[in-house]
Structures are given as structure tokens and as C-alpha cells.
N, C-alpha and C positions, 0 to 999 in steps of 0.2 A: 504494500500500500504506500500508496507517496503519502511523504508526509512535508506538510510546509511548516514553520516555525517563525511567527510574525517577529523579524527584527526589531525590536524598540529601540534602538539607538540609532542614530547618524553619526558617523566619524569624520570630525573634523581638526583638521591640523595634529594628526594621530588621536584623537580623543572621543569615545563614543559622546557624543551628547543626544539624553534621550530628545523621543519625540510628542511625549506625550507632555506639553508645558512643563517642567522639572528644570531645564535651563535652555531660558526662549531668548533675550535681548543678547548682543555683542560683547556688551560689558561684562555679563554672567557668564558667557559662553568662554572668554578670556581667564577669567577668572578659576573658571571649572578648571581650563584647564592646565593653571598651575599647581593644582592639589592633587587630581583625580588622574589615577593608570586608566590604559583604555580598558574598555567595557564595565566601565561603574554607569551606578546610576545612582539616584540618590537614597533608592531604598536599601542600595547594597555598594556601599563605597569603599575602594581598596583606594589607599593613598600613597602616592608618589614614593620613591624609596628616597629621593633628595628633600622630600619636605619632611621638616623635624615640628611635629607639634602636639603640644601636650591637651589633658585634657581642663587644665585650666584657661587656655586660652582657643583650643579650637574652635567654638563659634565664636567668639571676636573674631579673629585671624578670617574664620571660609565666611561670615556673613554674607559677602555679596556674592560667592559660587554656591554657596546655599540659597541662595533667593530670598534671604530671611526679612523682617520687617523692623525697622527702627525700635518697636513697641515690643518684639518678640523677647523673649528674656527661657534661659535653660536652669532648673535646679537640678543636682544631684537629688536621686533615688538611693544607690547606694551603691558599692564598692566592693566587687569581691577578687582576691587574689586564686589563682588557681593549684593545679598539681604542675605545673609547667612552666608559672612561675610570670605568664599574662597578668593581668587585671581587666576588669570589662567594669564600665563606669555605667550605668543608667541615668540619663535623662529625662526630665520633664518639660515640655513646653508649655510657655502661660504666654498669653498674648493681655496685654493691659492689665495685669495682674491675677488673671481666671487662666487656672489650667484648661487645655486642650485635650479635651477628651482622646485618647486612643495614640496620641501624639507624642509618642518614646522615643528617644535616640541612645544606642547604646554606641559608645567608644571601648575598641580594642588597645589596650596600653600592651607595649611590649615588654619585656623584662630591661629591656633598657630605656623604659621610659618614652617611647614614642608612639602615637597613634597608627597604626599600622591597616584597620579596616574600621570600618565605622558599619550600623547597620537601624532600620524602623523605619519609621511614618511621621513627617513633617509636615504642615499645615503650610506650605509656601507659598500658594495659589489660590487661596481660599477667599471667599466673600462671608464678611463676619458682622450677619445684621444685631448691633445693640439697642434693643429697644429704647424708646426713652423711660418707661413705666417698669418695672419689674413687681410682681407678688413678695410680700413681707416672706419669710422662714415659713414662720407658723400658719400663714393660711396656704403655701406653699405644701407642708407637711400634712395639714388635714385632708387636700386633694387627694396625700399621696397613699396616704389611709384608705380613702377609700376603693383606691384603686387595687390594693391589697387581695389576693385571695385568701390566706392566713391570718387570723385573726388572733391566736394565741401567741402574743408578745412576749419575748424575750424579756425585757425590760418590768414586765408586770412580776416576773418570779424573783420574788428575792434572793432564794437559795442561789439561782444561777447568778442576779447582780453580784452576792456579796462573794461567789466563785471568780466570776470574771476581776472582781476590786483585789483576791490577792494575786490571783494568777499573773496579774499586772504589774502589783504593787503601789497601784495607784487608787486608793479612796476615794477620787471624783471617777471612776472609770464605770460607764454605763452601758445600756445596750439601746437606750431612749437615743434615734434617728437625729443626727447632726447633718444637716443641711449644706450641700458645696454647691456654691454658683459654677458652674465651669460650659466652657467653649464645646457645642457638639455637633459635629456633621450629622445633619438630617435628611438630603437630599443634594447632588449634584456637586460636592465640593462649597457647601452653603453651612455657614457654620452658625448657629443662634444660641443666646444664652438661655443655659437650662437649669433646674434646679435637682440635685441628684442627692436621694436619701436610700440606704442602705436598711433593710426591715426584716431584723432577724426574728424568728417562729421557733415554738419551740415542737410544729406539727412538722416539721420538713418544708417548708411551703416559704422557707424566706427568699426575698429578691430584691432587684437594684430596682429602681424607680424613677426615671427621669422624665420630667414636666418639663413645659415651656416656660419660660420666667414671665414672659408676657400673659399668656391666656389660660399657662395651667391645662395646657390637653398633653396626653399621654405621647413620649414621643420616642420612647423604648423602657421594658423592662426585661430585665434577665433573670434569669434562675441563682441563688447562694447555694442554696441545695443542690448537690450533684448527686445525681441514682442511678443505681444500674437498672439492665430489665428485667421482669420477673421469669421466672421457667420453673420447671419440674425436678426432682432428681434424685438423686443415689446417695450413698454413705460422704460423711462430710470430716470423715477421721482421719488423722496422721499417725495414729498409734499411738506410742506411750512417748511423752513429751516431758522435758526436764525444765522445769524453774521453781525461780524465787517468787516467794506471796510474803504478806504482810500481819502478821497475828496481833489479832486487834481485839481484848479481852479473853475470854478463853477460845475464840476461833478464829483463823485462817481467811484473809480475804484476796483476794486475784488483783495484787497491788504489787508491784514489782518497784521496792524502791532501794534495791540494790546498784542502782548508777542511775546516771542522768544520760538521758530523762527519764522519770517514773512511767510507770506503764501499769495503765488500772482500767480495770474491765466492771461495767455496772449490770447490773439483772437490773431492765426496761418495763418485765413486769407487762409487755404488751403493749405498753401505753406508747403515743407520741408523744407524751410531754415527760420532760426530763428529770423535774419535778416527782416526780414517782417515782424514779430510780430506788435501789438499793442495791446494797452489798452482798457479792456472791459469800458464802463461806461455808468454812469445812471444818468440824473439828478435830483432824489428826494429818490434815493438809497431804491425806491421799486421796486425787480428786478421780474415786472409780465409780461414784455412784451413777445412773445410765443416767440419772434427771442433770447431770454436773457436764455431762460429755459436750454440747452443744458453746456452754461458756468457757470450756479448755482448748475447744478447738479458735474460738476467738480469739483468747490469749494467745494461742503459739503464732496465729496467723499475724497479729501484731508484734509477738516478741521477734519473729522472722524475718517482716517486712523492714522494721526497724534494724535489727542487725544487715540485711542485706544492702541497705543505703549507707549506712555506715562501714560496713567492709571492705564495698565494689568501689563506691565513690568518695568516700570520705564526709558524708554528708549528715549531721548534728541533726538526728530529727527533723521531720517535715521541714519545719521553717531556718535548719540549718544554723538555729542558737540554742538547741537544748531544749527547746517545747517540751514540758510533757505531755503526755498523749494519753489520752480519754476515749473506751469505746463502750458503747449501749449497747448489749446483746440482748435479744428477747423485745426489739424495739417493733413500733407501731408507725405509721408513718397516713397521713389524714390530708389525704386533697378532697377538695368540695366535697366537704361533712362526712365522707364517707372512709375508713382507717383498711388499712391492710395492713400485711405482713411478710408480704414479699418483696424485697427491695433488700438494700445496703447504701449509705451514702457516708458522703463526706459533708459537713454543714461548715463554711468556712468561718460563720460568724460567730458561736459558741466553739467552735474549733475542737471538733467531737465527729468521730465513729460511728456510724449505725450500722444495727444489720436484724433484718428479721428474722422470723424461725419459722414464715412461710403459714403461719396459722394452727400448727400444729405443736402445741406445747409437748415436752415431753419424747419430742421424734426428732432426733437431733439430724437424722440422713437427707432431710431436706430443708435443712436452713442455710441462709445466703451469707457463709462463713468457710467456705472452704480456703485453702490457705493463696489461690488465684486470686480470688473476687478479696477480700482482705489489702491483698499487697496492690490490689486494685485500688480500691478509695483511698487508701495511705498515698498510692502518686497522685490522685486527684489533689490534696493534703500541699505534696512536694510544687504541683503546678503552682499551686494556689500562692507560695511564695515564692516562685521563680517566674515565666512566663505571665502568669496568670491570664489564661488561655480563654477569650473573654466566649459563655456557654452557650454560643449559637452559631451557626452557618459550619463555615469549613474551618476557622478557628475551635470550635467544639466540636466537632469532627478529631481534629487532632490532639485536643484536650482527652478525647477516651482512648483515643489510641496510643497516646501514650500510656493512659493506666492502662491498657491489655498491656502495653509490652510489657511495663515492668510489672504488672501481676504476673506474665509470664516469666519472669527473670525473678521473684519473689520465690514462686514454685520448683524452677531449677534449684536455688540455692536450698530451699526447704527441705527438697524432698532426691537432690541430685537428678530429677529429669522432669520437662515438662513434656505434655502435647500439643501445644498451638491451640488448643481449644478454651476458650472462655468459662471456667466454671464448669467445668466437665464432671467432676467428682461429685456434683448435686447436679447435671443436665444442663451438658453445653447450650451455650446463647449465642456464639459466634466463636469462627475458625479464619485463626489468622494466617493457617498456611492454603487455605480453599476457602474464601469469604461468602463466595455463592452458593456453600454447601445450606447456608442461613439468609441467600437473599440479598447477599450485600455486596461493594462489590471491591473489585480486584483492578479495577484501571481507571484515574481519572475520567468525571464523567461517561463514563461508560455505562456497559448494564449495570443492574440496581443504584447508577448514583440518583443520589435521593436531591432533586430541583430541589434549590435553593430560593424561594420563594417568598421574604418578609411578609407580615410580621413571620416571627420564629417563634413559638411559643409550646405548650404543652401540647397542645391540638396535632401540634406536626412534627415533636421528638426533638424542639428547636432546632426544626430546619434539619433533620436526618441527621446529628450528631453521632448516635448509635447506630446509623447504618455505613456515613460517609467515613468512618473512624476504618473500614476494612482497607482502603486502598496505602495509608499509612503500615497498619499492619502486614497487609503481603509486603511491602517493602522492606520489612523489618526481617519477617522471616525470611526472603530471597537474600537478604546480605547476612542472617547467620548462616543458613544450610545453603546458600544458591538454589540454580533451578533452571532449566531452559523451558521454552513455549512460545506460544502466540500471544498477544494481549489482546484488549477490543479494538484497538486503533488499527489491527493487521501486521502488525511491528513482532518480527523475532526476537528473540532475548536471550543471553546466555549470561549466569551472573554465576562466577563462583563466589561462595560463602567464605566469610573471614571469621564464621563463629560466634557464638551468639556474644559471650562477653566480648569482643572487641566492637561488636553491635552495638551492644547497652552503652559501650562509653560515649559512641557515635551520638547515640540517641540524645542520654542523656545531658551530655555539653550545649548540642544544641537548644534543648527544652531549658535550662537554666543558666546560657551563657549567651543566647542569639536571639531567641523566640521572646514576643511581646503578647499583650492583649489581643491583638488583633491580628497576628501573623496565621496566612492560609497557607495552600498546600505548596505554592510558589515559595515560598518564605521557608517552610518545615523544608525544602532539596538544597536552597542555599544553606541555611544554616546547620543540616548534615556534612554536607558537602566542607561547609568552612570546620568544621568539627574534626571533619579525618582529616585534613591539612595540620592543622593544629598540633591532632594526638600522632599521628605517623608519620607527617614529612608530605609536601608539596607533589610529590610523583610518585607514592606511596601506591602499593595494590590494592590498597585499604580505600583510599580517593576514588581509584577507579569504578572499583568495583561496590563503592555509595553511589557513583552518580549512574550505575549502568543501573544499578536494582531500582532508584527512580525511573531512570527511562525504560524501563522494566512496564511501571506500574502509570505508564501515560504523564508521567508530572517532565516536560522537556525544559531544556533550559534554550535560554537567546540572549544570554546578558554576561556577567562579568564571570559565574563559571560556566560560561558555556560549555556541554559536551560533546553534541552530533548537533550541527548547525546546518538548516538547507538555507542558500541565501534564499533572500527577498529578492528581486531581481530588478518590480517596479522601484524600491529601495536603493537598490547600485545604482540604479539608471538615475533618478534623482540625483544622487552625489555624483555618479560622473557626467550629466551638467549640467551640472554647477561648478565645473571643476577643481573638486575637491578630490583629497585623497583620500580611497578606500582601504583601510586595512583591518582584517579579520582575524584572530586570534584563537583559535578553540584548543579545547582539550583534547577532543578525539578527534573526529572525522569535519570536513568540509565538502560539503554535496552542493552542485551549480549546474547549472541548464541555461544559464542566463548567455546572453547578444551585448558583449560589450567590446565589439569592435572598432567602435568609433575613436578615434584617435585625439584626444586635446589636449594631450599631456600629463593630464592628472593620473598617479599611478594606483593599479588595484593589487592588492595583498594579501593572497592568502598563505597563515600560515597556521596548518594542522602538527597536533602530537603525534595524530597516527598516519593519518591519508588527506590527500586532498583529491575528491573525486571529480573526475567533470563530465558531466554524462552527456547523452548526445542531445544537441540543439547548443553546445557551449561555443562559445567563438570571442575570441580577443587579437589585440590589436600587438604593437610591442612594449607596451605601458601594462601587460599583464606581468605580474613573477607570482610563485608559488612556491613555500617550504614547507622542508619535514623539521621539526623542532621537537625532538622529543625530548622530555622532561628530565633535569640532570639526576644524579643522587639523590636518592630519598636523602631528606633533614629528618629524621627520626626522634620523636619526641621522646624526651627521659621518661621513664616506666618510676610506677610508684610500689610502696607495700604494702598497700592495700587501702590504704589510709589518708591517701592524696598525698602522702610526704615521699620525696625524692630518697629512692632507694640508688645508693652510693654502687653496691654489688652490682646490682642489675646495670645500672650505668657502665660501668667497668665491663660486663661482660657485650652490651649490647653496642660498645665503641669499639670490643674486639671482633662482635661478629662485621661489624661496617668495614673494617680493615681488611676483611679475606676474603671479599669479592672475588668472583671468577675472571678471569683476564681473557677476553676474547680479541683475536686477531686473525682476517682485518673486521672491520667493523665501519662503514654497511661492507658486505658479502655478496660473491656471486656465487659460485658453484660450491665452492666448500670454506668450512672457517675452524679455526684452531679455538679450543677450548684449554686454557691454564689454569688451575687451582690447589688450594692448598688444604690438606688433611691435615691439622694441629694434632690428634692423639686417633691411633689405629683405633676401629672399631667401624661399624657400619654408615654409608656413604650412599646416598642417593642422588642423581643426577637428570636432573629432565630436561628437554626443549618444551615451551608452551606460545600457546597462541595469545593473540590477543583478548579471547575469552576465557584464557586461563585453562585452556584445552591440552592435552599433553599431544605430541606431535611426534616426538622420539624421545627415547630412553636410553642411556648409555649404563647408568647403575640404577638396581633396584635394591635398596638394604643386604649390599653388599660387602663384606669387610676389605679396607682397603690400610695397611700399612702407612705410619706418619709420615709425612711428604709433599713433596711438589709430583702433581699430577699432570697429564695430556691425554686430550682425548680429538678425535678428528671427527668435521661430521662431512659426510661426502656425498648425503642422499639428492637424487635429481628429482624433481614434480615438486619442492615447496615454494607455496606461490610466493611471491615479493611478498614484503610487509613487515610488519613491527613483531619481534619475537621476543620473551626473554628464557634467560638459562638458571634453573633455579637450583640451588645447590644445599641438601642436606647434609650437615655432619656432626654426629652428635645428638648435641640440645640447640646446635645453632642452623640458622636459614638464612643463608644471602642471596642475592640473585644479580645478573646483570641482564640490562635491554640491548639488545642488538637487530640489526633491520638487512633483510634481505632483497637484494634491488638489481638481481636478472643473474640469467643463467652462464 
């Protein structure tokens, strides 16, 4: 199937400048492009490697290549250092002093201090009508009341006020709805002030509530509750499970406050008000009674979820400062007056756990606690302070999809194996590695993607969040295990897997290093993409083979990482005349059909990692040239122990495997090419040729023992077509590889 891939950018004076208004006058377009490497845009900006700027001066210094406004003003959000030793600053934009709804900018700081990629959603272009009249707070607030489906407040229960006063530490600290005037695109790039209160329930049922500051009409609300979907199911046990409880008079309660953070598990009692809770307990704190089994399995799913964040990623409880963590087992959950008990969520306002037991007290095989769905709301939990992934369209799409992954990466570590399947131990609800086994689907827009239709609301799963959430997961599983096939676009695929943890880090970097409130499916392949650059090095297999399991899953790139580019052609032809120069950059492949014979001097450039193709109907002038550029030595990021802290060993040893690359000569190759390497200690030795899919091609050793040494090997097979190869080399515990290109007979 052809496939086109609409260019947004024009290159000018080497510099993409998109097309979509982002940078329109001469001044900005100058401006752009003293900061900006080609193919940025402003949603995704890599910065010049000569421009030194930090993040206290960045928007001073780009105001005018940012397009920004006299009145615009940027606060810190906040500051986090990584395992690699970056920083990633978040921004806020306020325009005359009201924050900008949706309007983030995150700066990438390098370990030496320089801004090196920038990335979000800037308000540059925008028509900002300010009423003359706005609504008081409070008559603001009682609109917003009414608009409420939930009517048990937060704020009305004491128990929970005077919980949330210490959990804080703060005595005035309430759940009574404080009112923020801020800036909100409502239509077309038209931005009106609104009045936005926060209305936490203690039925499930809390949400955001944004009015008009003028007239008070409804002009978005979202969900604070996040839920999974309800299904049927089987045993919800892990067997015999090991921890610490809390003995609290003469009994035992499901209170783990043996480290930070505590970990305390409530009997719900059925009820959706929280208020009702009580303490599970045991008097000899051997919890085998069958009525006990249903609140053990919640503990472990929490004690789990929690350790797996902390051991994989380095990550302090949900919110990454020690939270402790509060879950309601046995809970009730109440939309329009009617309660069930099939569900689980995460509530980010009381910042608390739920999970039902399905209606059936007493039968613990089908409550919505298995240790998947658990490690499920707990990353809702981790979103909620990272991304915070706003819970409708294709940004809530990616909000569940990331809790499947890591409830599936919860379950690996819990239990050493998962199956792609969403809660399967109580009756799968979705399958991450066949999404249409449940209806859902597996390639951008494609079959079951669920239209995107405002409002988003309950009526429509806001906008198919739990079904749009599969095409993130097949991409997740295609880059642990791989996979080849067709997708819906008619596009082939071949993705080797790099295994689920080097997945998870993928993932997870992105979801709390790149991703904002509003970031979609465009947004979740850059900010993958920029993640395995980061964690593995710039020309990494690991890069590759994130952006091929996107283009796997229909999400194509046409901007600054581009991967498989078809030009535009009415595009070229524009820019050559106007006689400008074209030049073209991608990662993998460059595909052209385009008539740019006309000669005016302006030159065209393309320059591919792997190929540059030019299929028939292609014709140029002598102002065309074309390279191969394939990408130099992976930059391999320092590996940690577990903990996010720089393990020194691992360093030591991963600078020794960098060192013993394969020596291939010559390189590119015609008919035959010499292979050199070196065996540090006798013992078995593996040697392959791979394709650009990661396909094996020839085999010179297969776990064969080869004595310590300086190695040769020849390859001299005739029929391999031209193209990008590399030679990967096992020895030991180590893996190095080298790329070499084969360019005629």
C-alpha cells in the first residue's frame, strides 16, 4: 500500500520551518533558525549543538523564534535529575498573569548544563478573548455544583479533612473546591477565560469542572476518578505471600509501616464512601482465613506494584517523594444513584486505591485485585504525578495504556511471567499482544479505533480511552517480544524485540520525562523515541527498533525523528520555486516519485540512514545529490543498580564491551569483506550477519567455544542484496556489534 506522510515542515536556509503558523514572519523564521537543528518544530525542538543555553534564560534568549508574546511569562513546575544524570525542567505558561490551560514546556538540561531538546504545547498563535465582566468564585462555584454528578463531598467528611490536614501537615488543608481563573482553548486556537474547580466525591464520581468566566456555561469537564472495566473471572490468588502488618491492641492490621512509604489496606465494607472504612485484622497475623484471602491479595498487589517502581526505576512511591499509599478493598463505587462493585480505581484527589469484590462478599476469585489490575491503578497513581495524562481522547487513551503496561511489568516482577492479557486471572478485558481479540485495536485509526468525537464523557468511555489504549499496547509488546505482519494501513512490519525491561524503561522515561497533559499518540512515538536515544545511544538497536514497532502500529513520523519519510512532492515543488534549498534528513528510509527536474539552482538533499529510494516517475536535474549516513557508534547510556544510581561495575564493564567491536574491512563491501575480533576469555562465541530487520542472514558461530584471541573470519556468499547490515558478536556476558553496508557485486 502507498503510503504518503504529510511533511509539516518547509526547509529553509537548512532549517525545517513548520507550516502550520508555529514560525510565519522573517524575523521568527531568522530567529528559528539560530537555535533550532533541522526538522524541529516547536512541539519537539532539538537545539543547535553551538547554542549554549540554560534553563534560566531560555525563553528570554528564543522569545522571538518562539513567537512568544510580550505578556507571556514561564514558571517552573518542577525539576527532576535522572539515572543518566539529564535534568528535565517543566514549564508553565501564564499569559497576563492566568495560567494556560494545557500549555507545558519541558527543557532537557544536559549533565553539562545545556539545553539540548526542548519539548509541549505553547499558546503562540492564539486569540485570547478577556471578557470585560467575569463571575465572583462563589457564584462561579455554585454553577459548578450543580453541574456535579456526585454529590457526596469530600470536604463534608471530616475523618477524610482531618486525614488529608496530616497527611499534608498542613491545618488549613481542605478538600472545599478552590477556584483558578486560567486561559482555555475552547475552539479553533481561541483561548477565553474560565473558571476551573476540582470536586472531589467520596462515590468515585469526582471531576474537573470548567465554566466560562463570563456566562458560567459548561465548557469541559473530566473525570479525577480513573476505573477500569468491569468482566467476569477466575481465582485472584498468588499463593502464600510474605509481609509486614501493624498490631494494633491485641490484633494485626494490613499496615505495613516497616519503610517509607506505609502501605495500609482498609475493608470498604461495600460502601463508596470512605467514611465507612475499617481495619482489616487478625489475631495471630496468619492471614489463612478464606473471608481474609480477597484483602491479602490487595496487599501483595500493592506491596508489589510498589516495590516494582522502586527497583526497575528508582521511583519513591507514586508521587516519587514517599507518598504513602492507601487502598479500599471491599469498595463500592455509585454513578447516578445506582452502587456496584465491579470496578478498581485510582481517585487522585483523596489519593487512594479502590477495588471491588464484584458483589460477591466472601468469593474472593472474582474480585478486581489480581496482582495486573492492582499494578494497574498504582500507574494511573504514577501518571497522575508525572504526565498527568489529561482522561479523554487519545491523551486517555495513553493514560490506560500505560497502566496495562506496567500492570503488565507489575505481574512479570510479581509473579516472574506475565501474558499480555489485562486481568486475566479474574477474566481478561483486553490483550495487549492481539487487541482485536476484545475489539480494540492494533493500528492507529484503524479497525476498532474508537472516533474521537467531543464532548468525551461517560456516555462514550471518554472518547474510547479503554479501547484507543490497545494501539499503544501492541507497540509495547512488538518492542519486548517483536513480531512480523501486516497492519490496517497494508504496511509490512518486522520488529525485533529488545525485551520487555528495556521496554519498560522506554516507556516509562517517556510517560515521566516527555509526556504532558495533553500529549497524543504523535507525542507518546517522539517521546519513546527521544527515551531510547537517551537510555542506549543515538544509533542504538534499541532506537531502531522503538520507532519501527511505532511504525508497526500506524503512528508514522515526518518531523525531527523522522523514520521512513515519502516526500511530499507538491511540498518540494513549493520550495524549489521559491528557490530554496531542500534538504531531508531521516533515520531510515527516503521514498520519492516526485518531477524535480527543473533547474534554478536551488539544491535538493537527500540524506537517508539506510536507503534512499527513488521509485519510478523520479527525475532530477544536476542540483539533485543523495547520501547514505548511517548513524556512528552507539553513545550508550551508563546502566544503573537498580535504583537509578550509577553502577560504577556495570560502567567498567559496558566501556569494555564498547572497546571490542568487530573490525570489519573494507566497509561498504562488494563481493566479500573480512571480519576481525577479539575473544577476551575462551568459552562460547556466537557470530551472526543481520539484516536491517534484525533478521539473521549468515552464521559463522553458533555457541561455539572458541580459545582467547584475535579472531578472522571471511564472508564470500554471492545473492546478498546491497544494503545496511550489521555483524553482531556474542562473547561471554558481552554483545557488541558493528554496521556495515553492502553496495554491489
Amino acid at each position: 500500500m502507498k503510503k504518503w506522510i504529510l511533511l509539516l515542515a518547509l526547509l529553509v536556509s537548512g532549517q525545517f520551518i513548520p507550516v502550520y503558523g508555529q514560525v510565519a514572519d522573517s524575523l521568527q523564521r531568522k530567529a528559528w533558525a539560530t537555535i533550532a537543528q533541522p526538522g524541529s518544530s516547536l512541539r519537539w525542538l532539538k537545539v543547535r549543538d553551538d547554542v549554549k543555553l540554560s534553563p534560566r534564560t531560555f525563553f528570554d534568549k528564543s522569545r522571538v523564534a518562539l513567537g512568544l508574546n510580550p505578556r507571556d511569562e514561564f514558571r517552573i513546575l518542577k525539576s527532576e535529575t535522572d539515572e543518566i544524570g539529564m535534568t528535565h525542567h517543566r514549564f508553565q505558561q501564564f499569559y497576563r498573569g492566568y495560567r494556560v490551560a494545557d500549555a507545558e514546556y519541558i527543557l532537557h538540561e544536559s549533565a553539562e548544563g545545556r539545553i539540548v531538546t526542548a519539548n509541549g504545547r505553547l499558546a503562540t498563535d492564539a486569540a485570547l478573548v478577556e471578557p470585560p465582566i467575569t463571575l465572583t468564585e462563589k457564584l462561579a462555584l455554585d454553577l459548578a455544583l450543580k453541574y456535579t454528578s456526585g454529590k457526596n463531598y469530600l470536604w463534608l467528611d471530616k475523618k477524610i479533612e482531618e486525614d488529608l490536614k496530616q497527611r499534608t501537615d498542613n491545618p488549613d488543608a481542605t478538600f472545599f473546591p478552590s477556584g483558578e481563573m486560567l486561559w482555555l482553548n475552547t475552539d479553533d486556537n481561541v483561548y477565553r477565560l474560565a473558571w476551573k474547580f476540582d470536586i472531589h466525591t467520596t462515590d468515585g464520581q469526582s471531576e474537573t469542572i470548567l465554566l466560562d468566566a463570563a456566562t458560567g456555561k459548561m465548557l469541559r469537564r473530566t473525570p479525577l476518578d480513573i476505573h477500569c472495566d468491569p468482566g467476569s473471572g477466575t481465582t485472584t490468588w498468588n499463593g502464600t505471600a510474605n509481609f509486614n502488618t501493624r498490631q494494633s491492641g491485641g490484633n494485626f492490621n494490613l499496615h505495613d509501616d516497616c519503610q517509607a512509604p506505609n502501605i495500609h489496606v482498609f475493608n470498604s465494607q461495600d460502601s463508596s464512601q470512605l467514611g465507612f472504612a475499617v481495619e482489616y485484622t487478625d489475631a495471630d497475623n496468619n492471614w489463612n482465613a478464606a473471608g481474609q484471602r480477597s484483602a491479602v491479595q490487595t496487599f501483595f498487589g500493592v506491596l508489589q506494584s510498589w516495590q516494582y517502581f522502586q527497583n526497575r526505576h528508582g521511583r519513591n512511591s507514586y508521587d516519587n517523594g514517599g507518598a504513602n499509599i492507601n487502598a479500599y478493598n471491599q469498595a463500592g463505587f455509585t454513578s447516578n444513584g445506582t452502587t456496584n462493585w465491579s470496578n478498581a480505581s485510582w481517585s487522585p484527589g483523596a489519593q487512594v486505591l479502590r477495588f471491588g469484590d464484584n458483589g460477591t462478599d466472601g468469593t474472593a476469585n472474582d474480585d478486581w485485585n489480581s496482582v495486573d489490575i492492582v499494578g494497574h491503578e498504582f500507574a494511573h497513581a504514577v501518571t497522575s504525578f508525572s504526565a498527568n495524562l489529561t482522561y479523554a481522547g487519545e491523551s486517555g487513551g495513553l493514560n490506560e495504556s500505560f497502566s496495562d503496561i506496567f500492570g503488565e511489568m507489575v505481574e512479570l516482577f510479581a509473579t516472574g511471567a506475565n501474558d499480555w492479557l489485562v486481568g486475566n486471572d479474574r477474566g481478561a478485558i483486553r490483550s495487549m499482544s492481539n487487541p482485536g481479540t476484545f475489539n480494540d485495536p492494533d493500528t492507529y485509526l484503524g479497525a476498532n479505533w474508537r472516533a474521537i468525537n467531543p464532548p468525551c464523557d461517560g456516555t462514550n468511555d471518554n472518547c474510547g480511552v479503554h479501547t484507543n489504549s490497545g494501539v499503544q499496547n501492541f507497540w509495547f509488546f512488538l518492542l519486548s517480544d517483536g513480531g512480523t505482519g501486516v497492519n490496517d494501513n497494508g504496511d509490512t512490519y518486522a520488529v525485533q524485540g529488545i525485551g520487555s525491561a528495556n521496554a519498560a524503561r522506554i516507556a516509562y522515561r517517556s510517560l515521566t520525562q516527555y509526556l504532558n497533559a495533553s500529549s497524543d499518540y504523535a507525542d507518546a512515538k517522539q517521546g519513546a523515541i527521544q527515551a531510547a536515544i537517551d537510555l542506549f545511544g543515538n544509533c542504538s538497536n534499541e532506537v531502531l527498533q522503538c520507532a519501527r514497532a511505532w511504525n508497526a502500529v500506524g503512528v508514522y513520523a515526518g518531523d525531527g525523528f523522522g523514520y521512513d519519510i515519502e516526500v511530499d512532492c507538491p511540498v518540494l515543488d513549493l520550495v524549489h520555486i521559491l528557490g530554496l534549498p531542500f534538504h531531508l534528513d531521516v533515520f531510515n528510509d527516503i521514498r520519492s516519485d516526485c518531477d524535480i527536474s527543473p533547474s534554478n539552482g536551488a539544491s535538493v538533499v537527500f540524506e537517508a540512514g539506510h536507503a534512499v529510494l527513488l521509485k519510478p516517475g523520479f527525475t532530477s536535474g544536476d542540483n539533485f545529490h543523495a547520501f547514505i549516513d548511517p548513524c556512528a557508534s552507539p553513545i550508550v547510556a551508563p546502566l544503573t543498580d537498580g535504583s537509578g544510581n550509577r553502577n560504577q561495575q556495570a560502567d567498567n564493564q559496558q566501556a569494555s564491551a564498547r572497546t571490542s567491536e568487530p573490525v570489519v574491512f573494507p566497509n561498504p563491501f562488494r563481493s566479500k569483506v573480512r571480519i576481525q575480533f577479539d575473544v577476551e576469555k575462551s568459552g562460547p562465541v556466537s557470530l551472526r550477519l543481520l539484516d536491517t530487520y534484525g533478521q539473521e542472514v549468515y552464521r559463522w558461530y553458533e555457541n561455539e567455544s572458541l580459545p582467547a584471541g584475535e579472531h578472522t573470519v571471511l564472508y564470500t556468499q554471492t545473492g546478498l542484496p546491497n544494503g545496511m547490515y550489521t555483524v553482531e558478536l556474542l562473547s561471554g556476558d558481552k554483545q557488541t556489534s558493528k554496521r556495515l553496508v553492502k553496495v554491489g557485486d
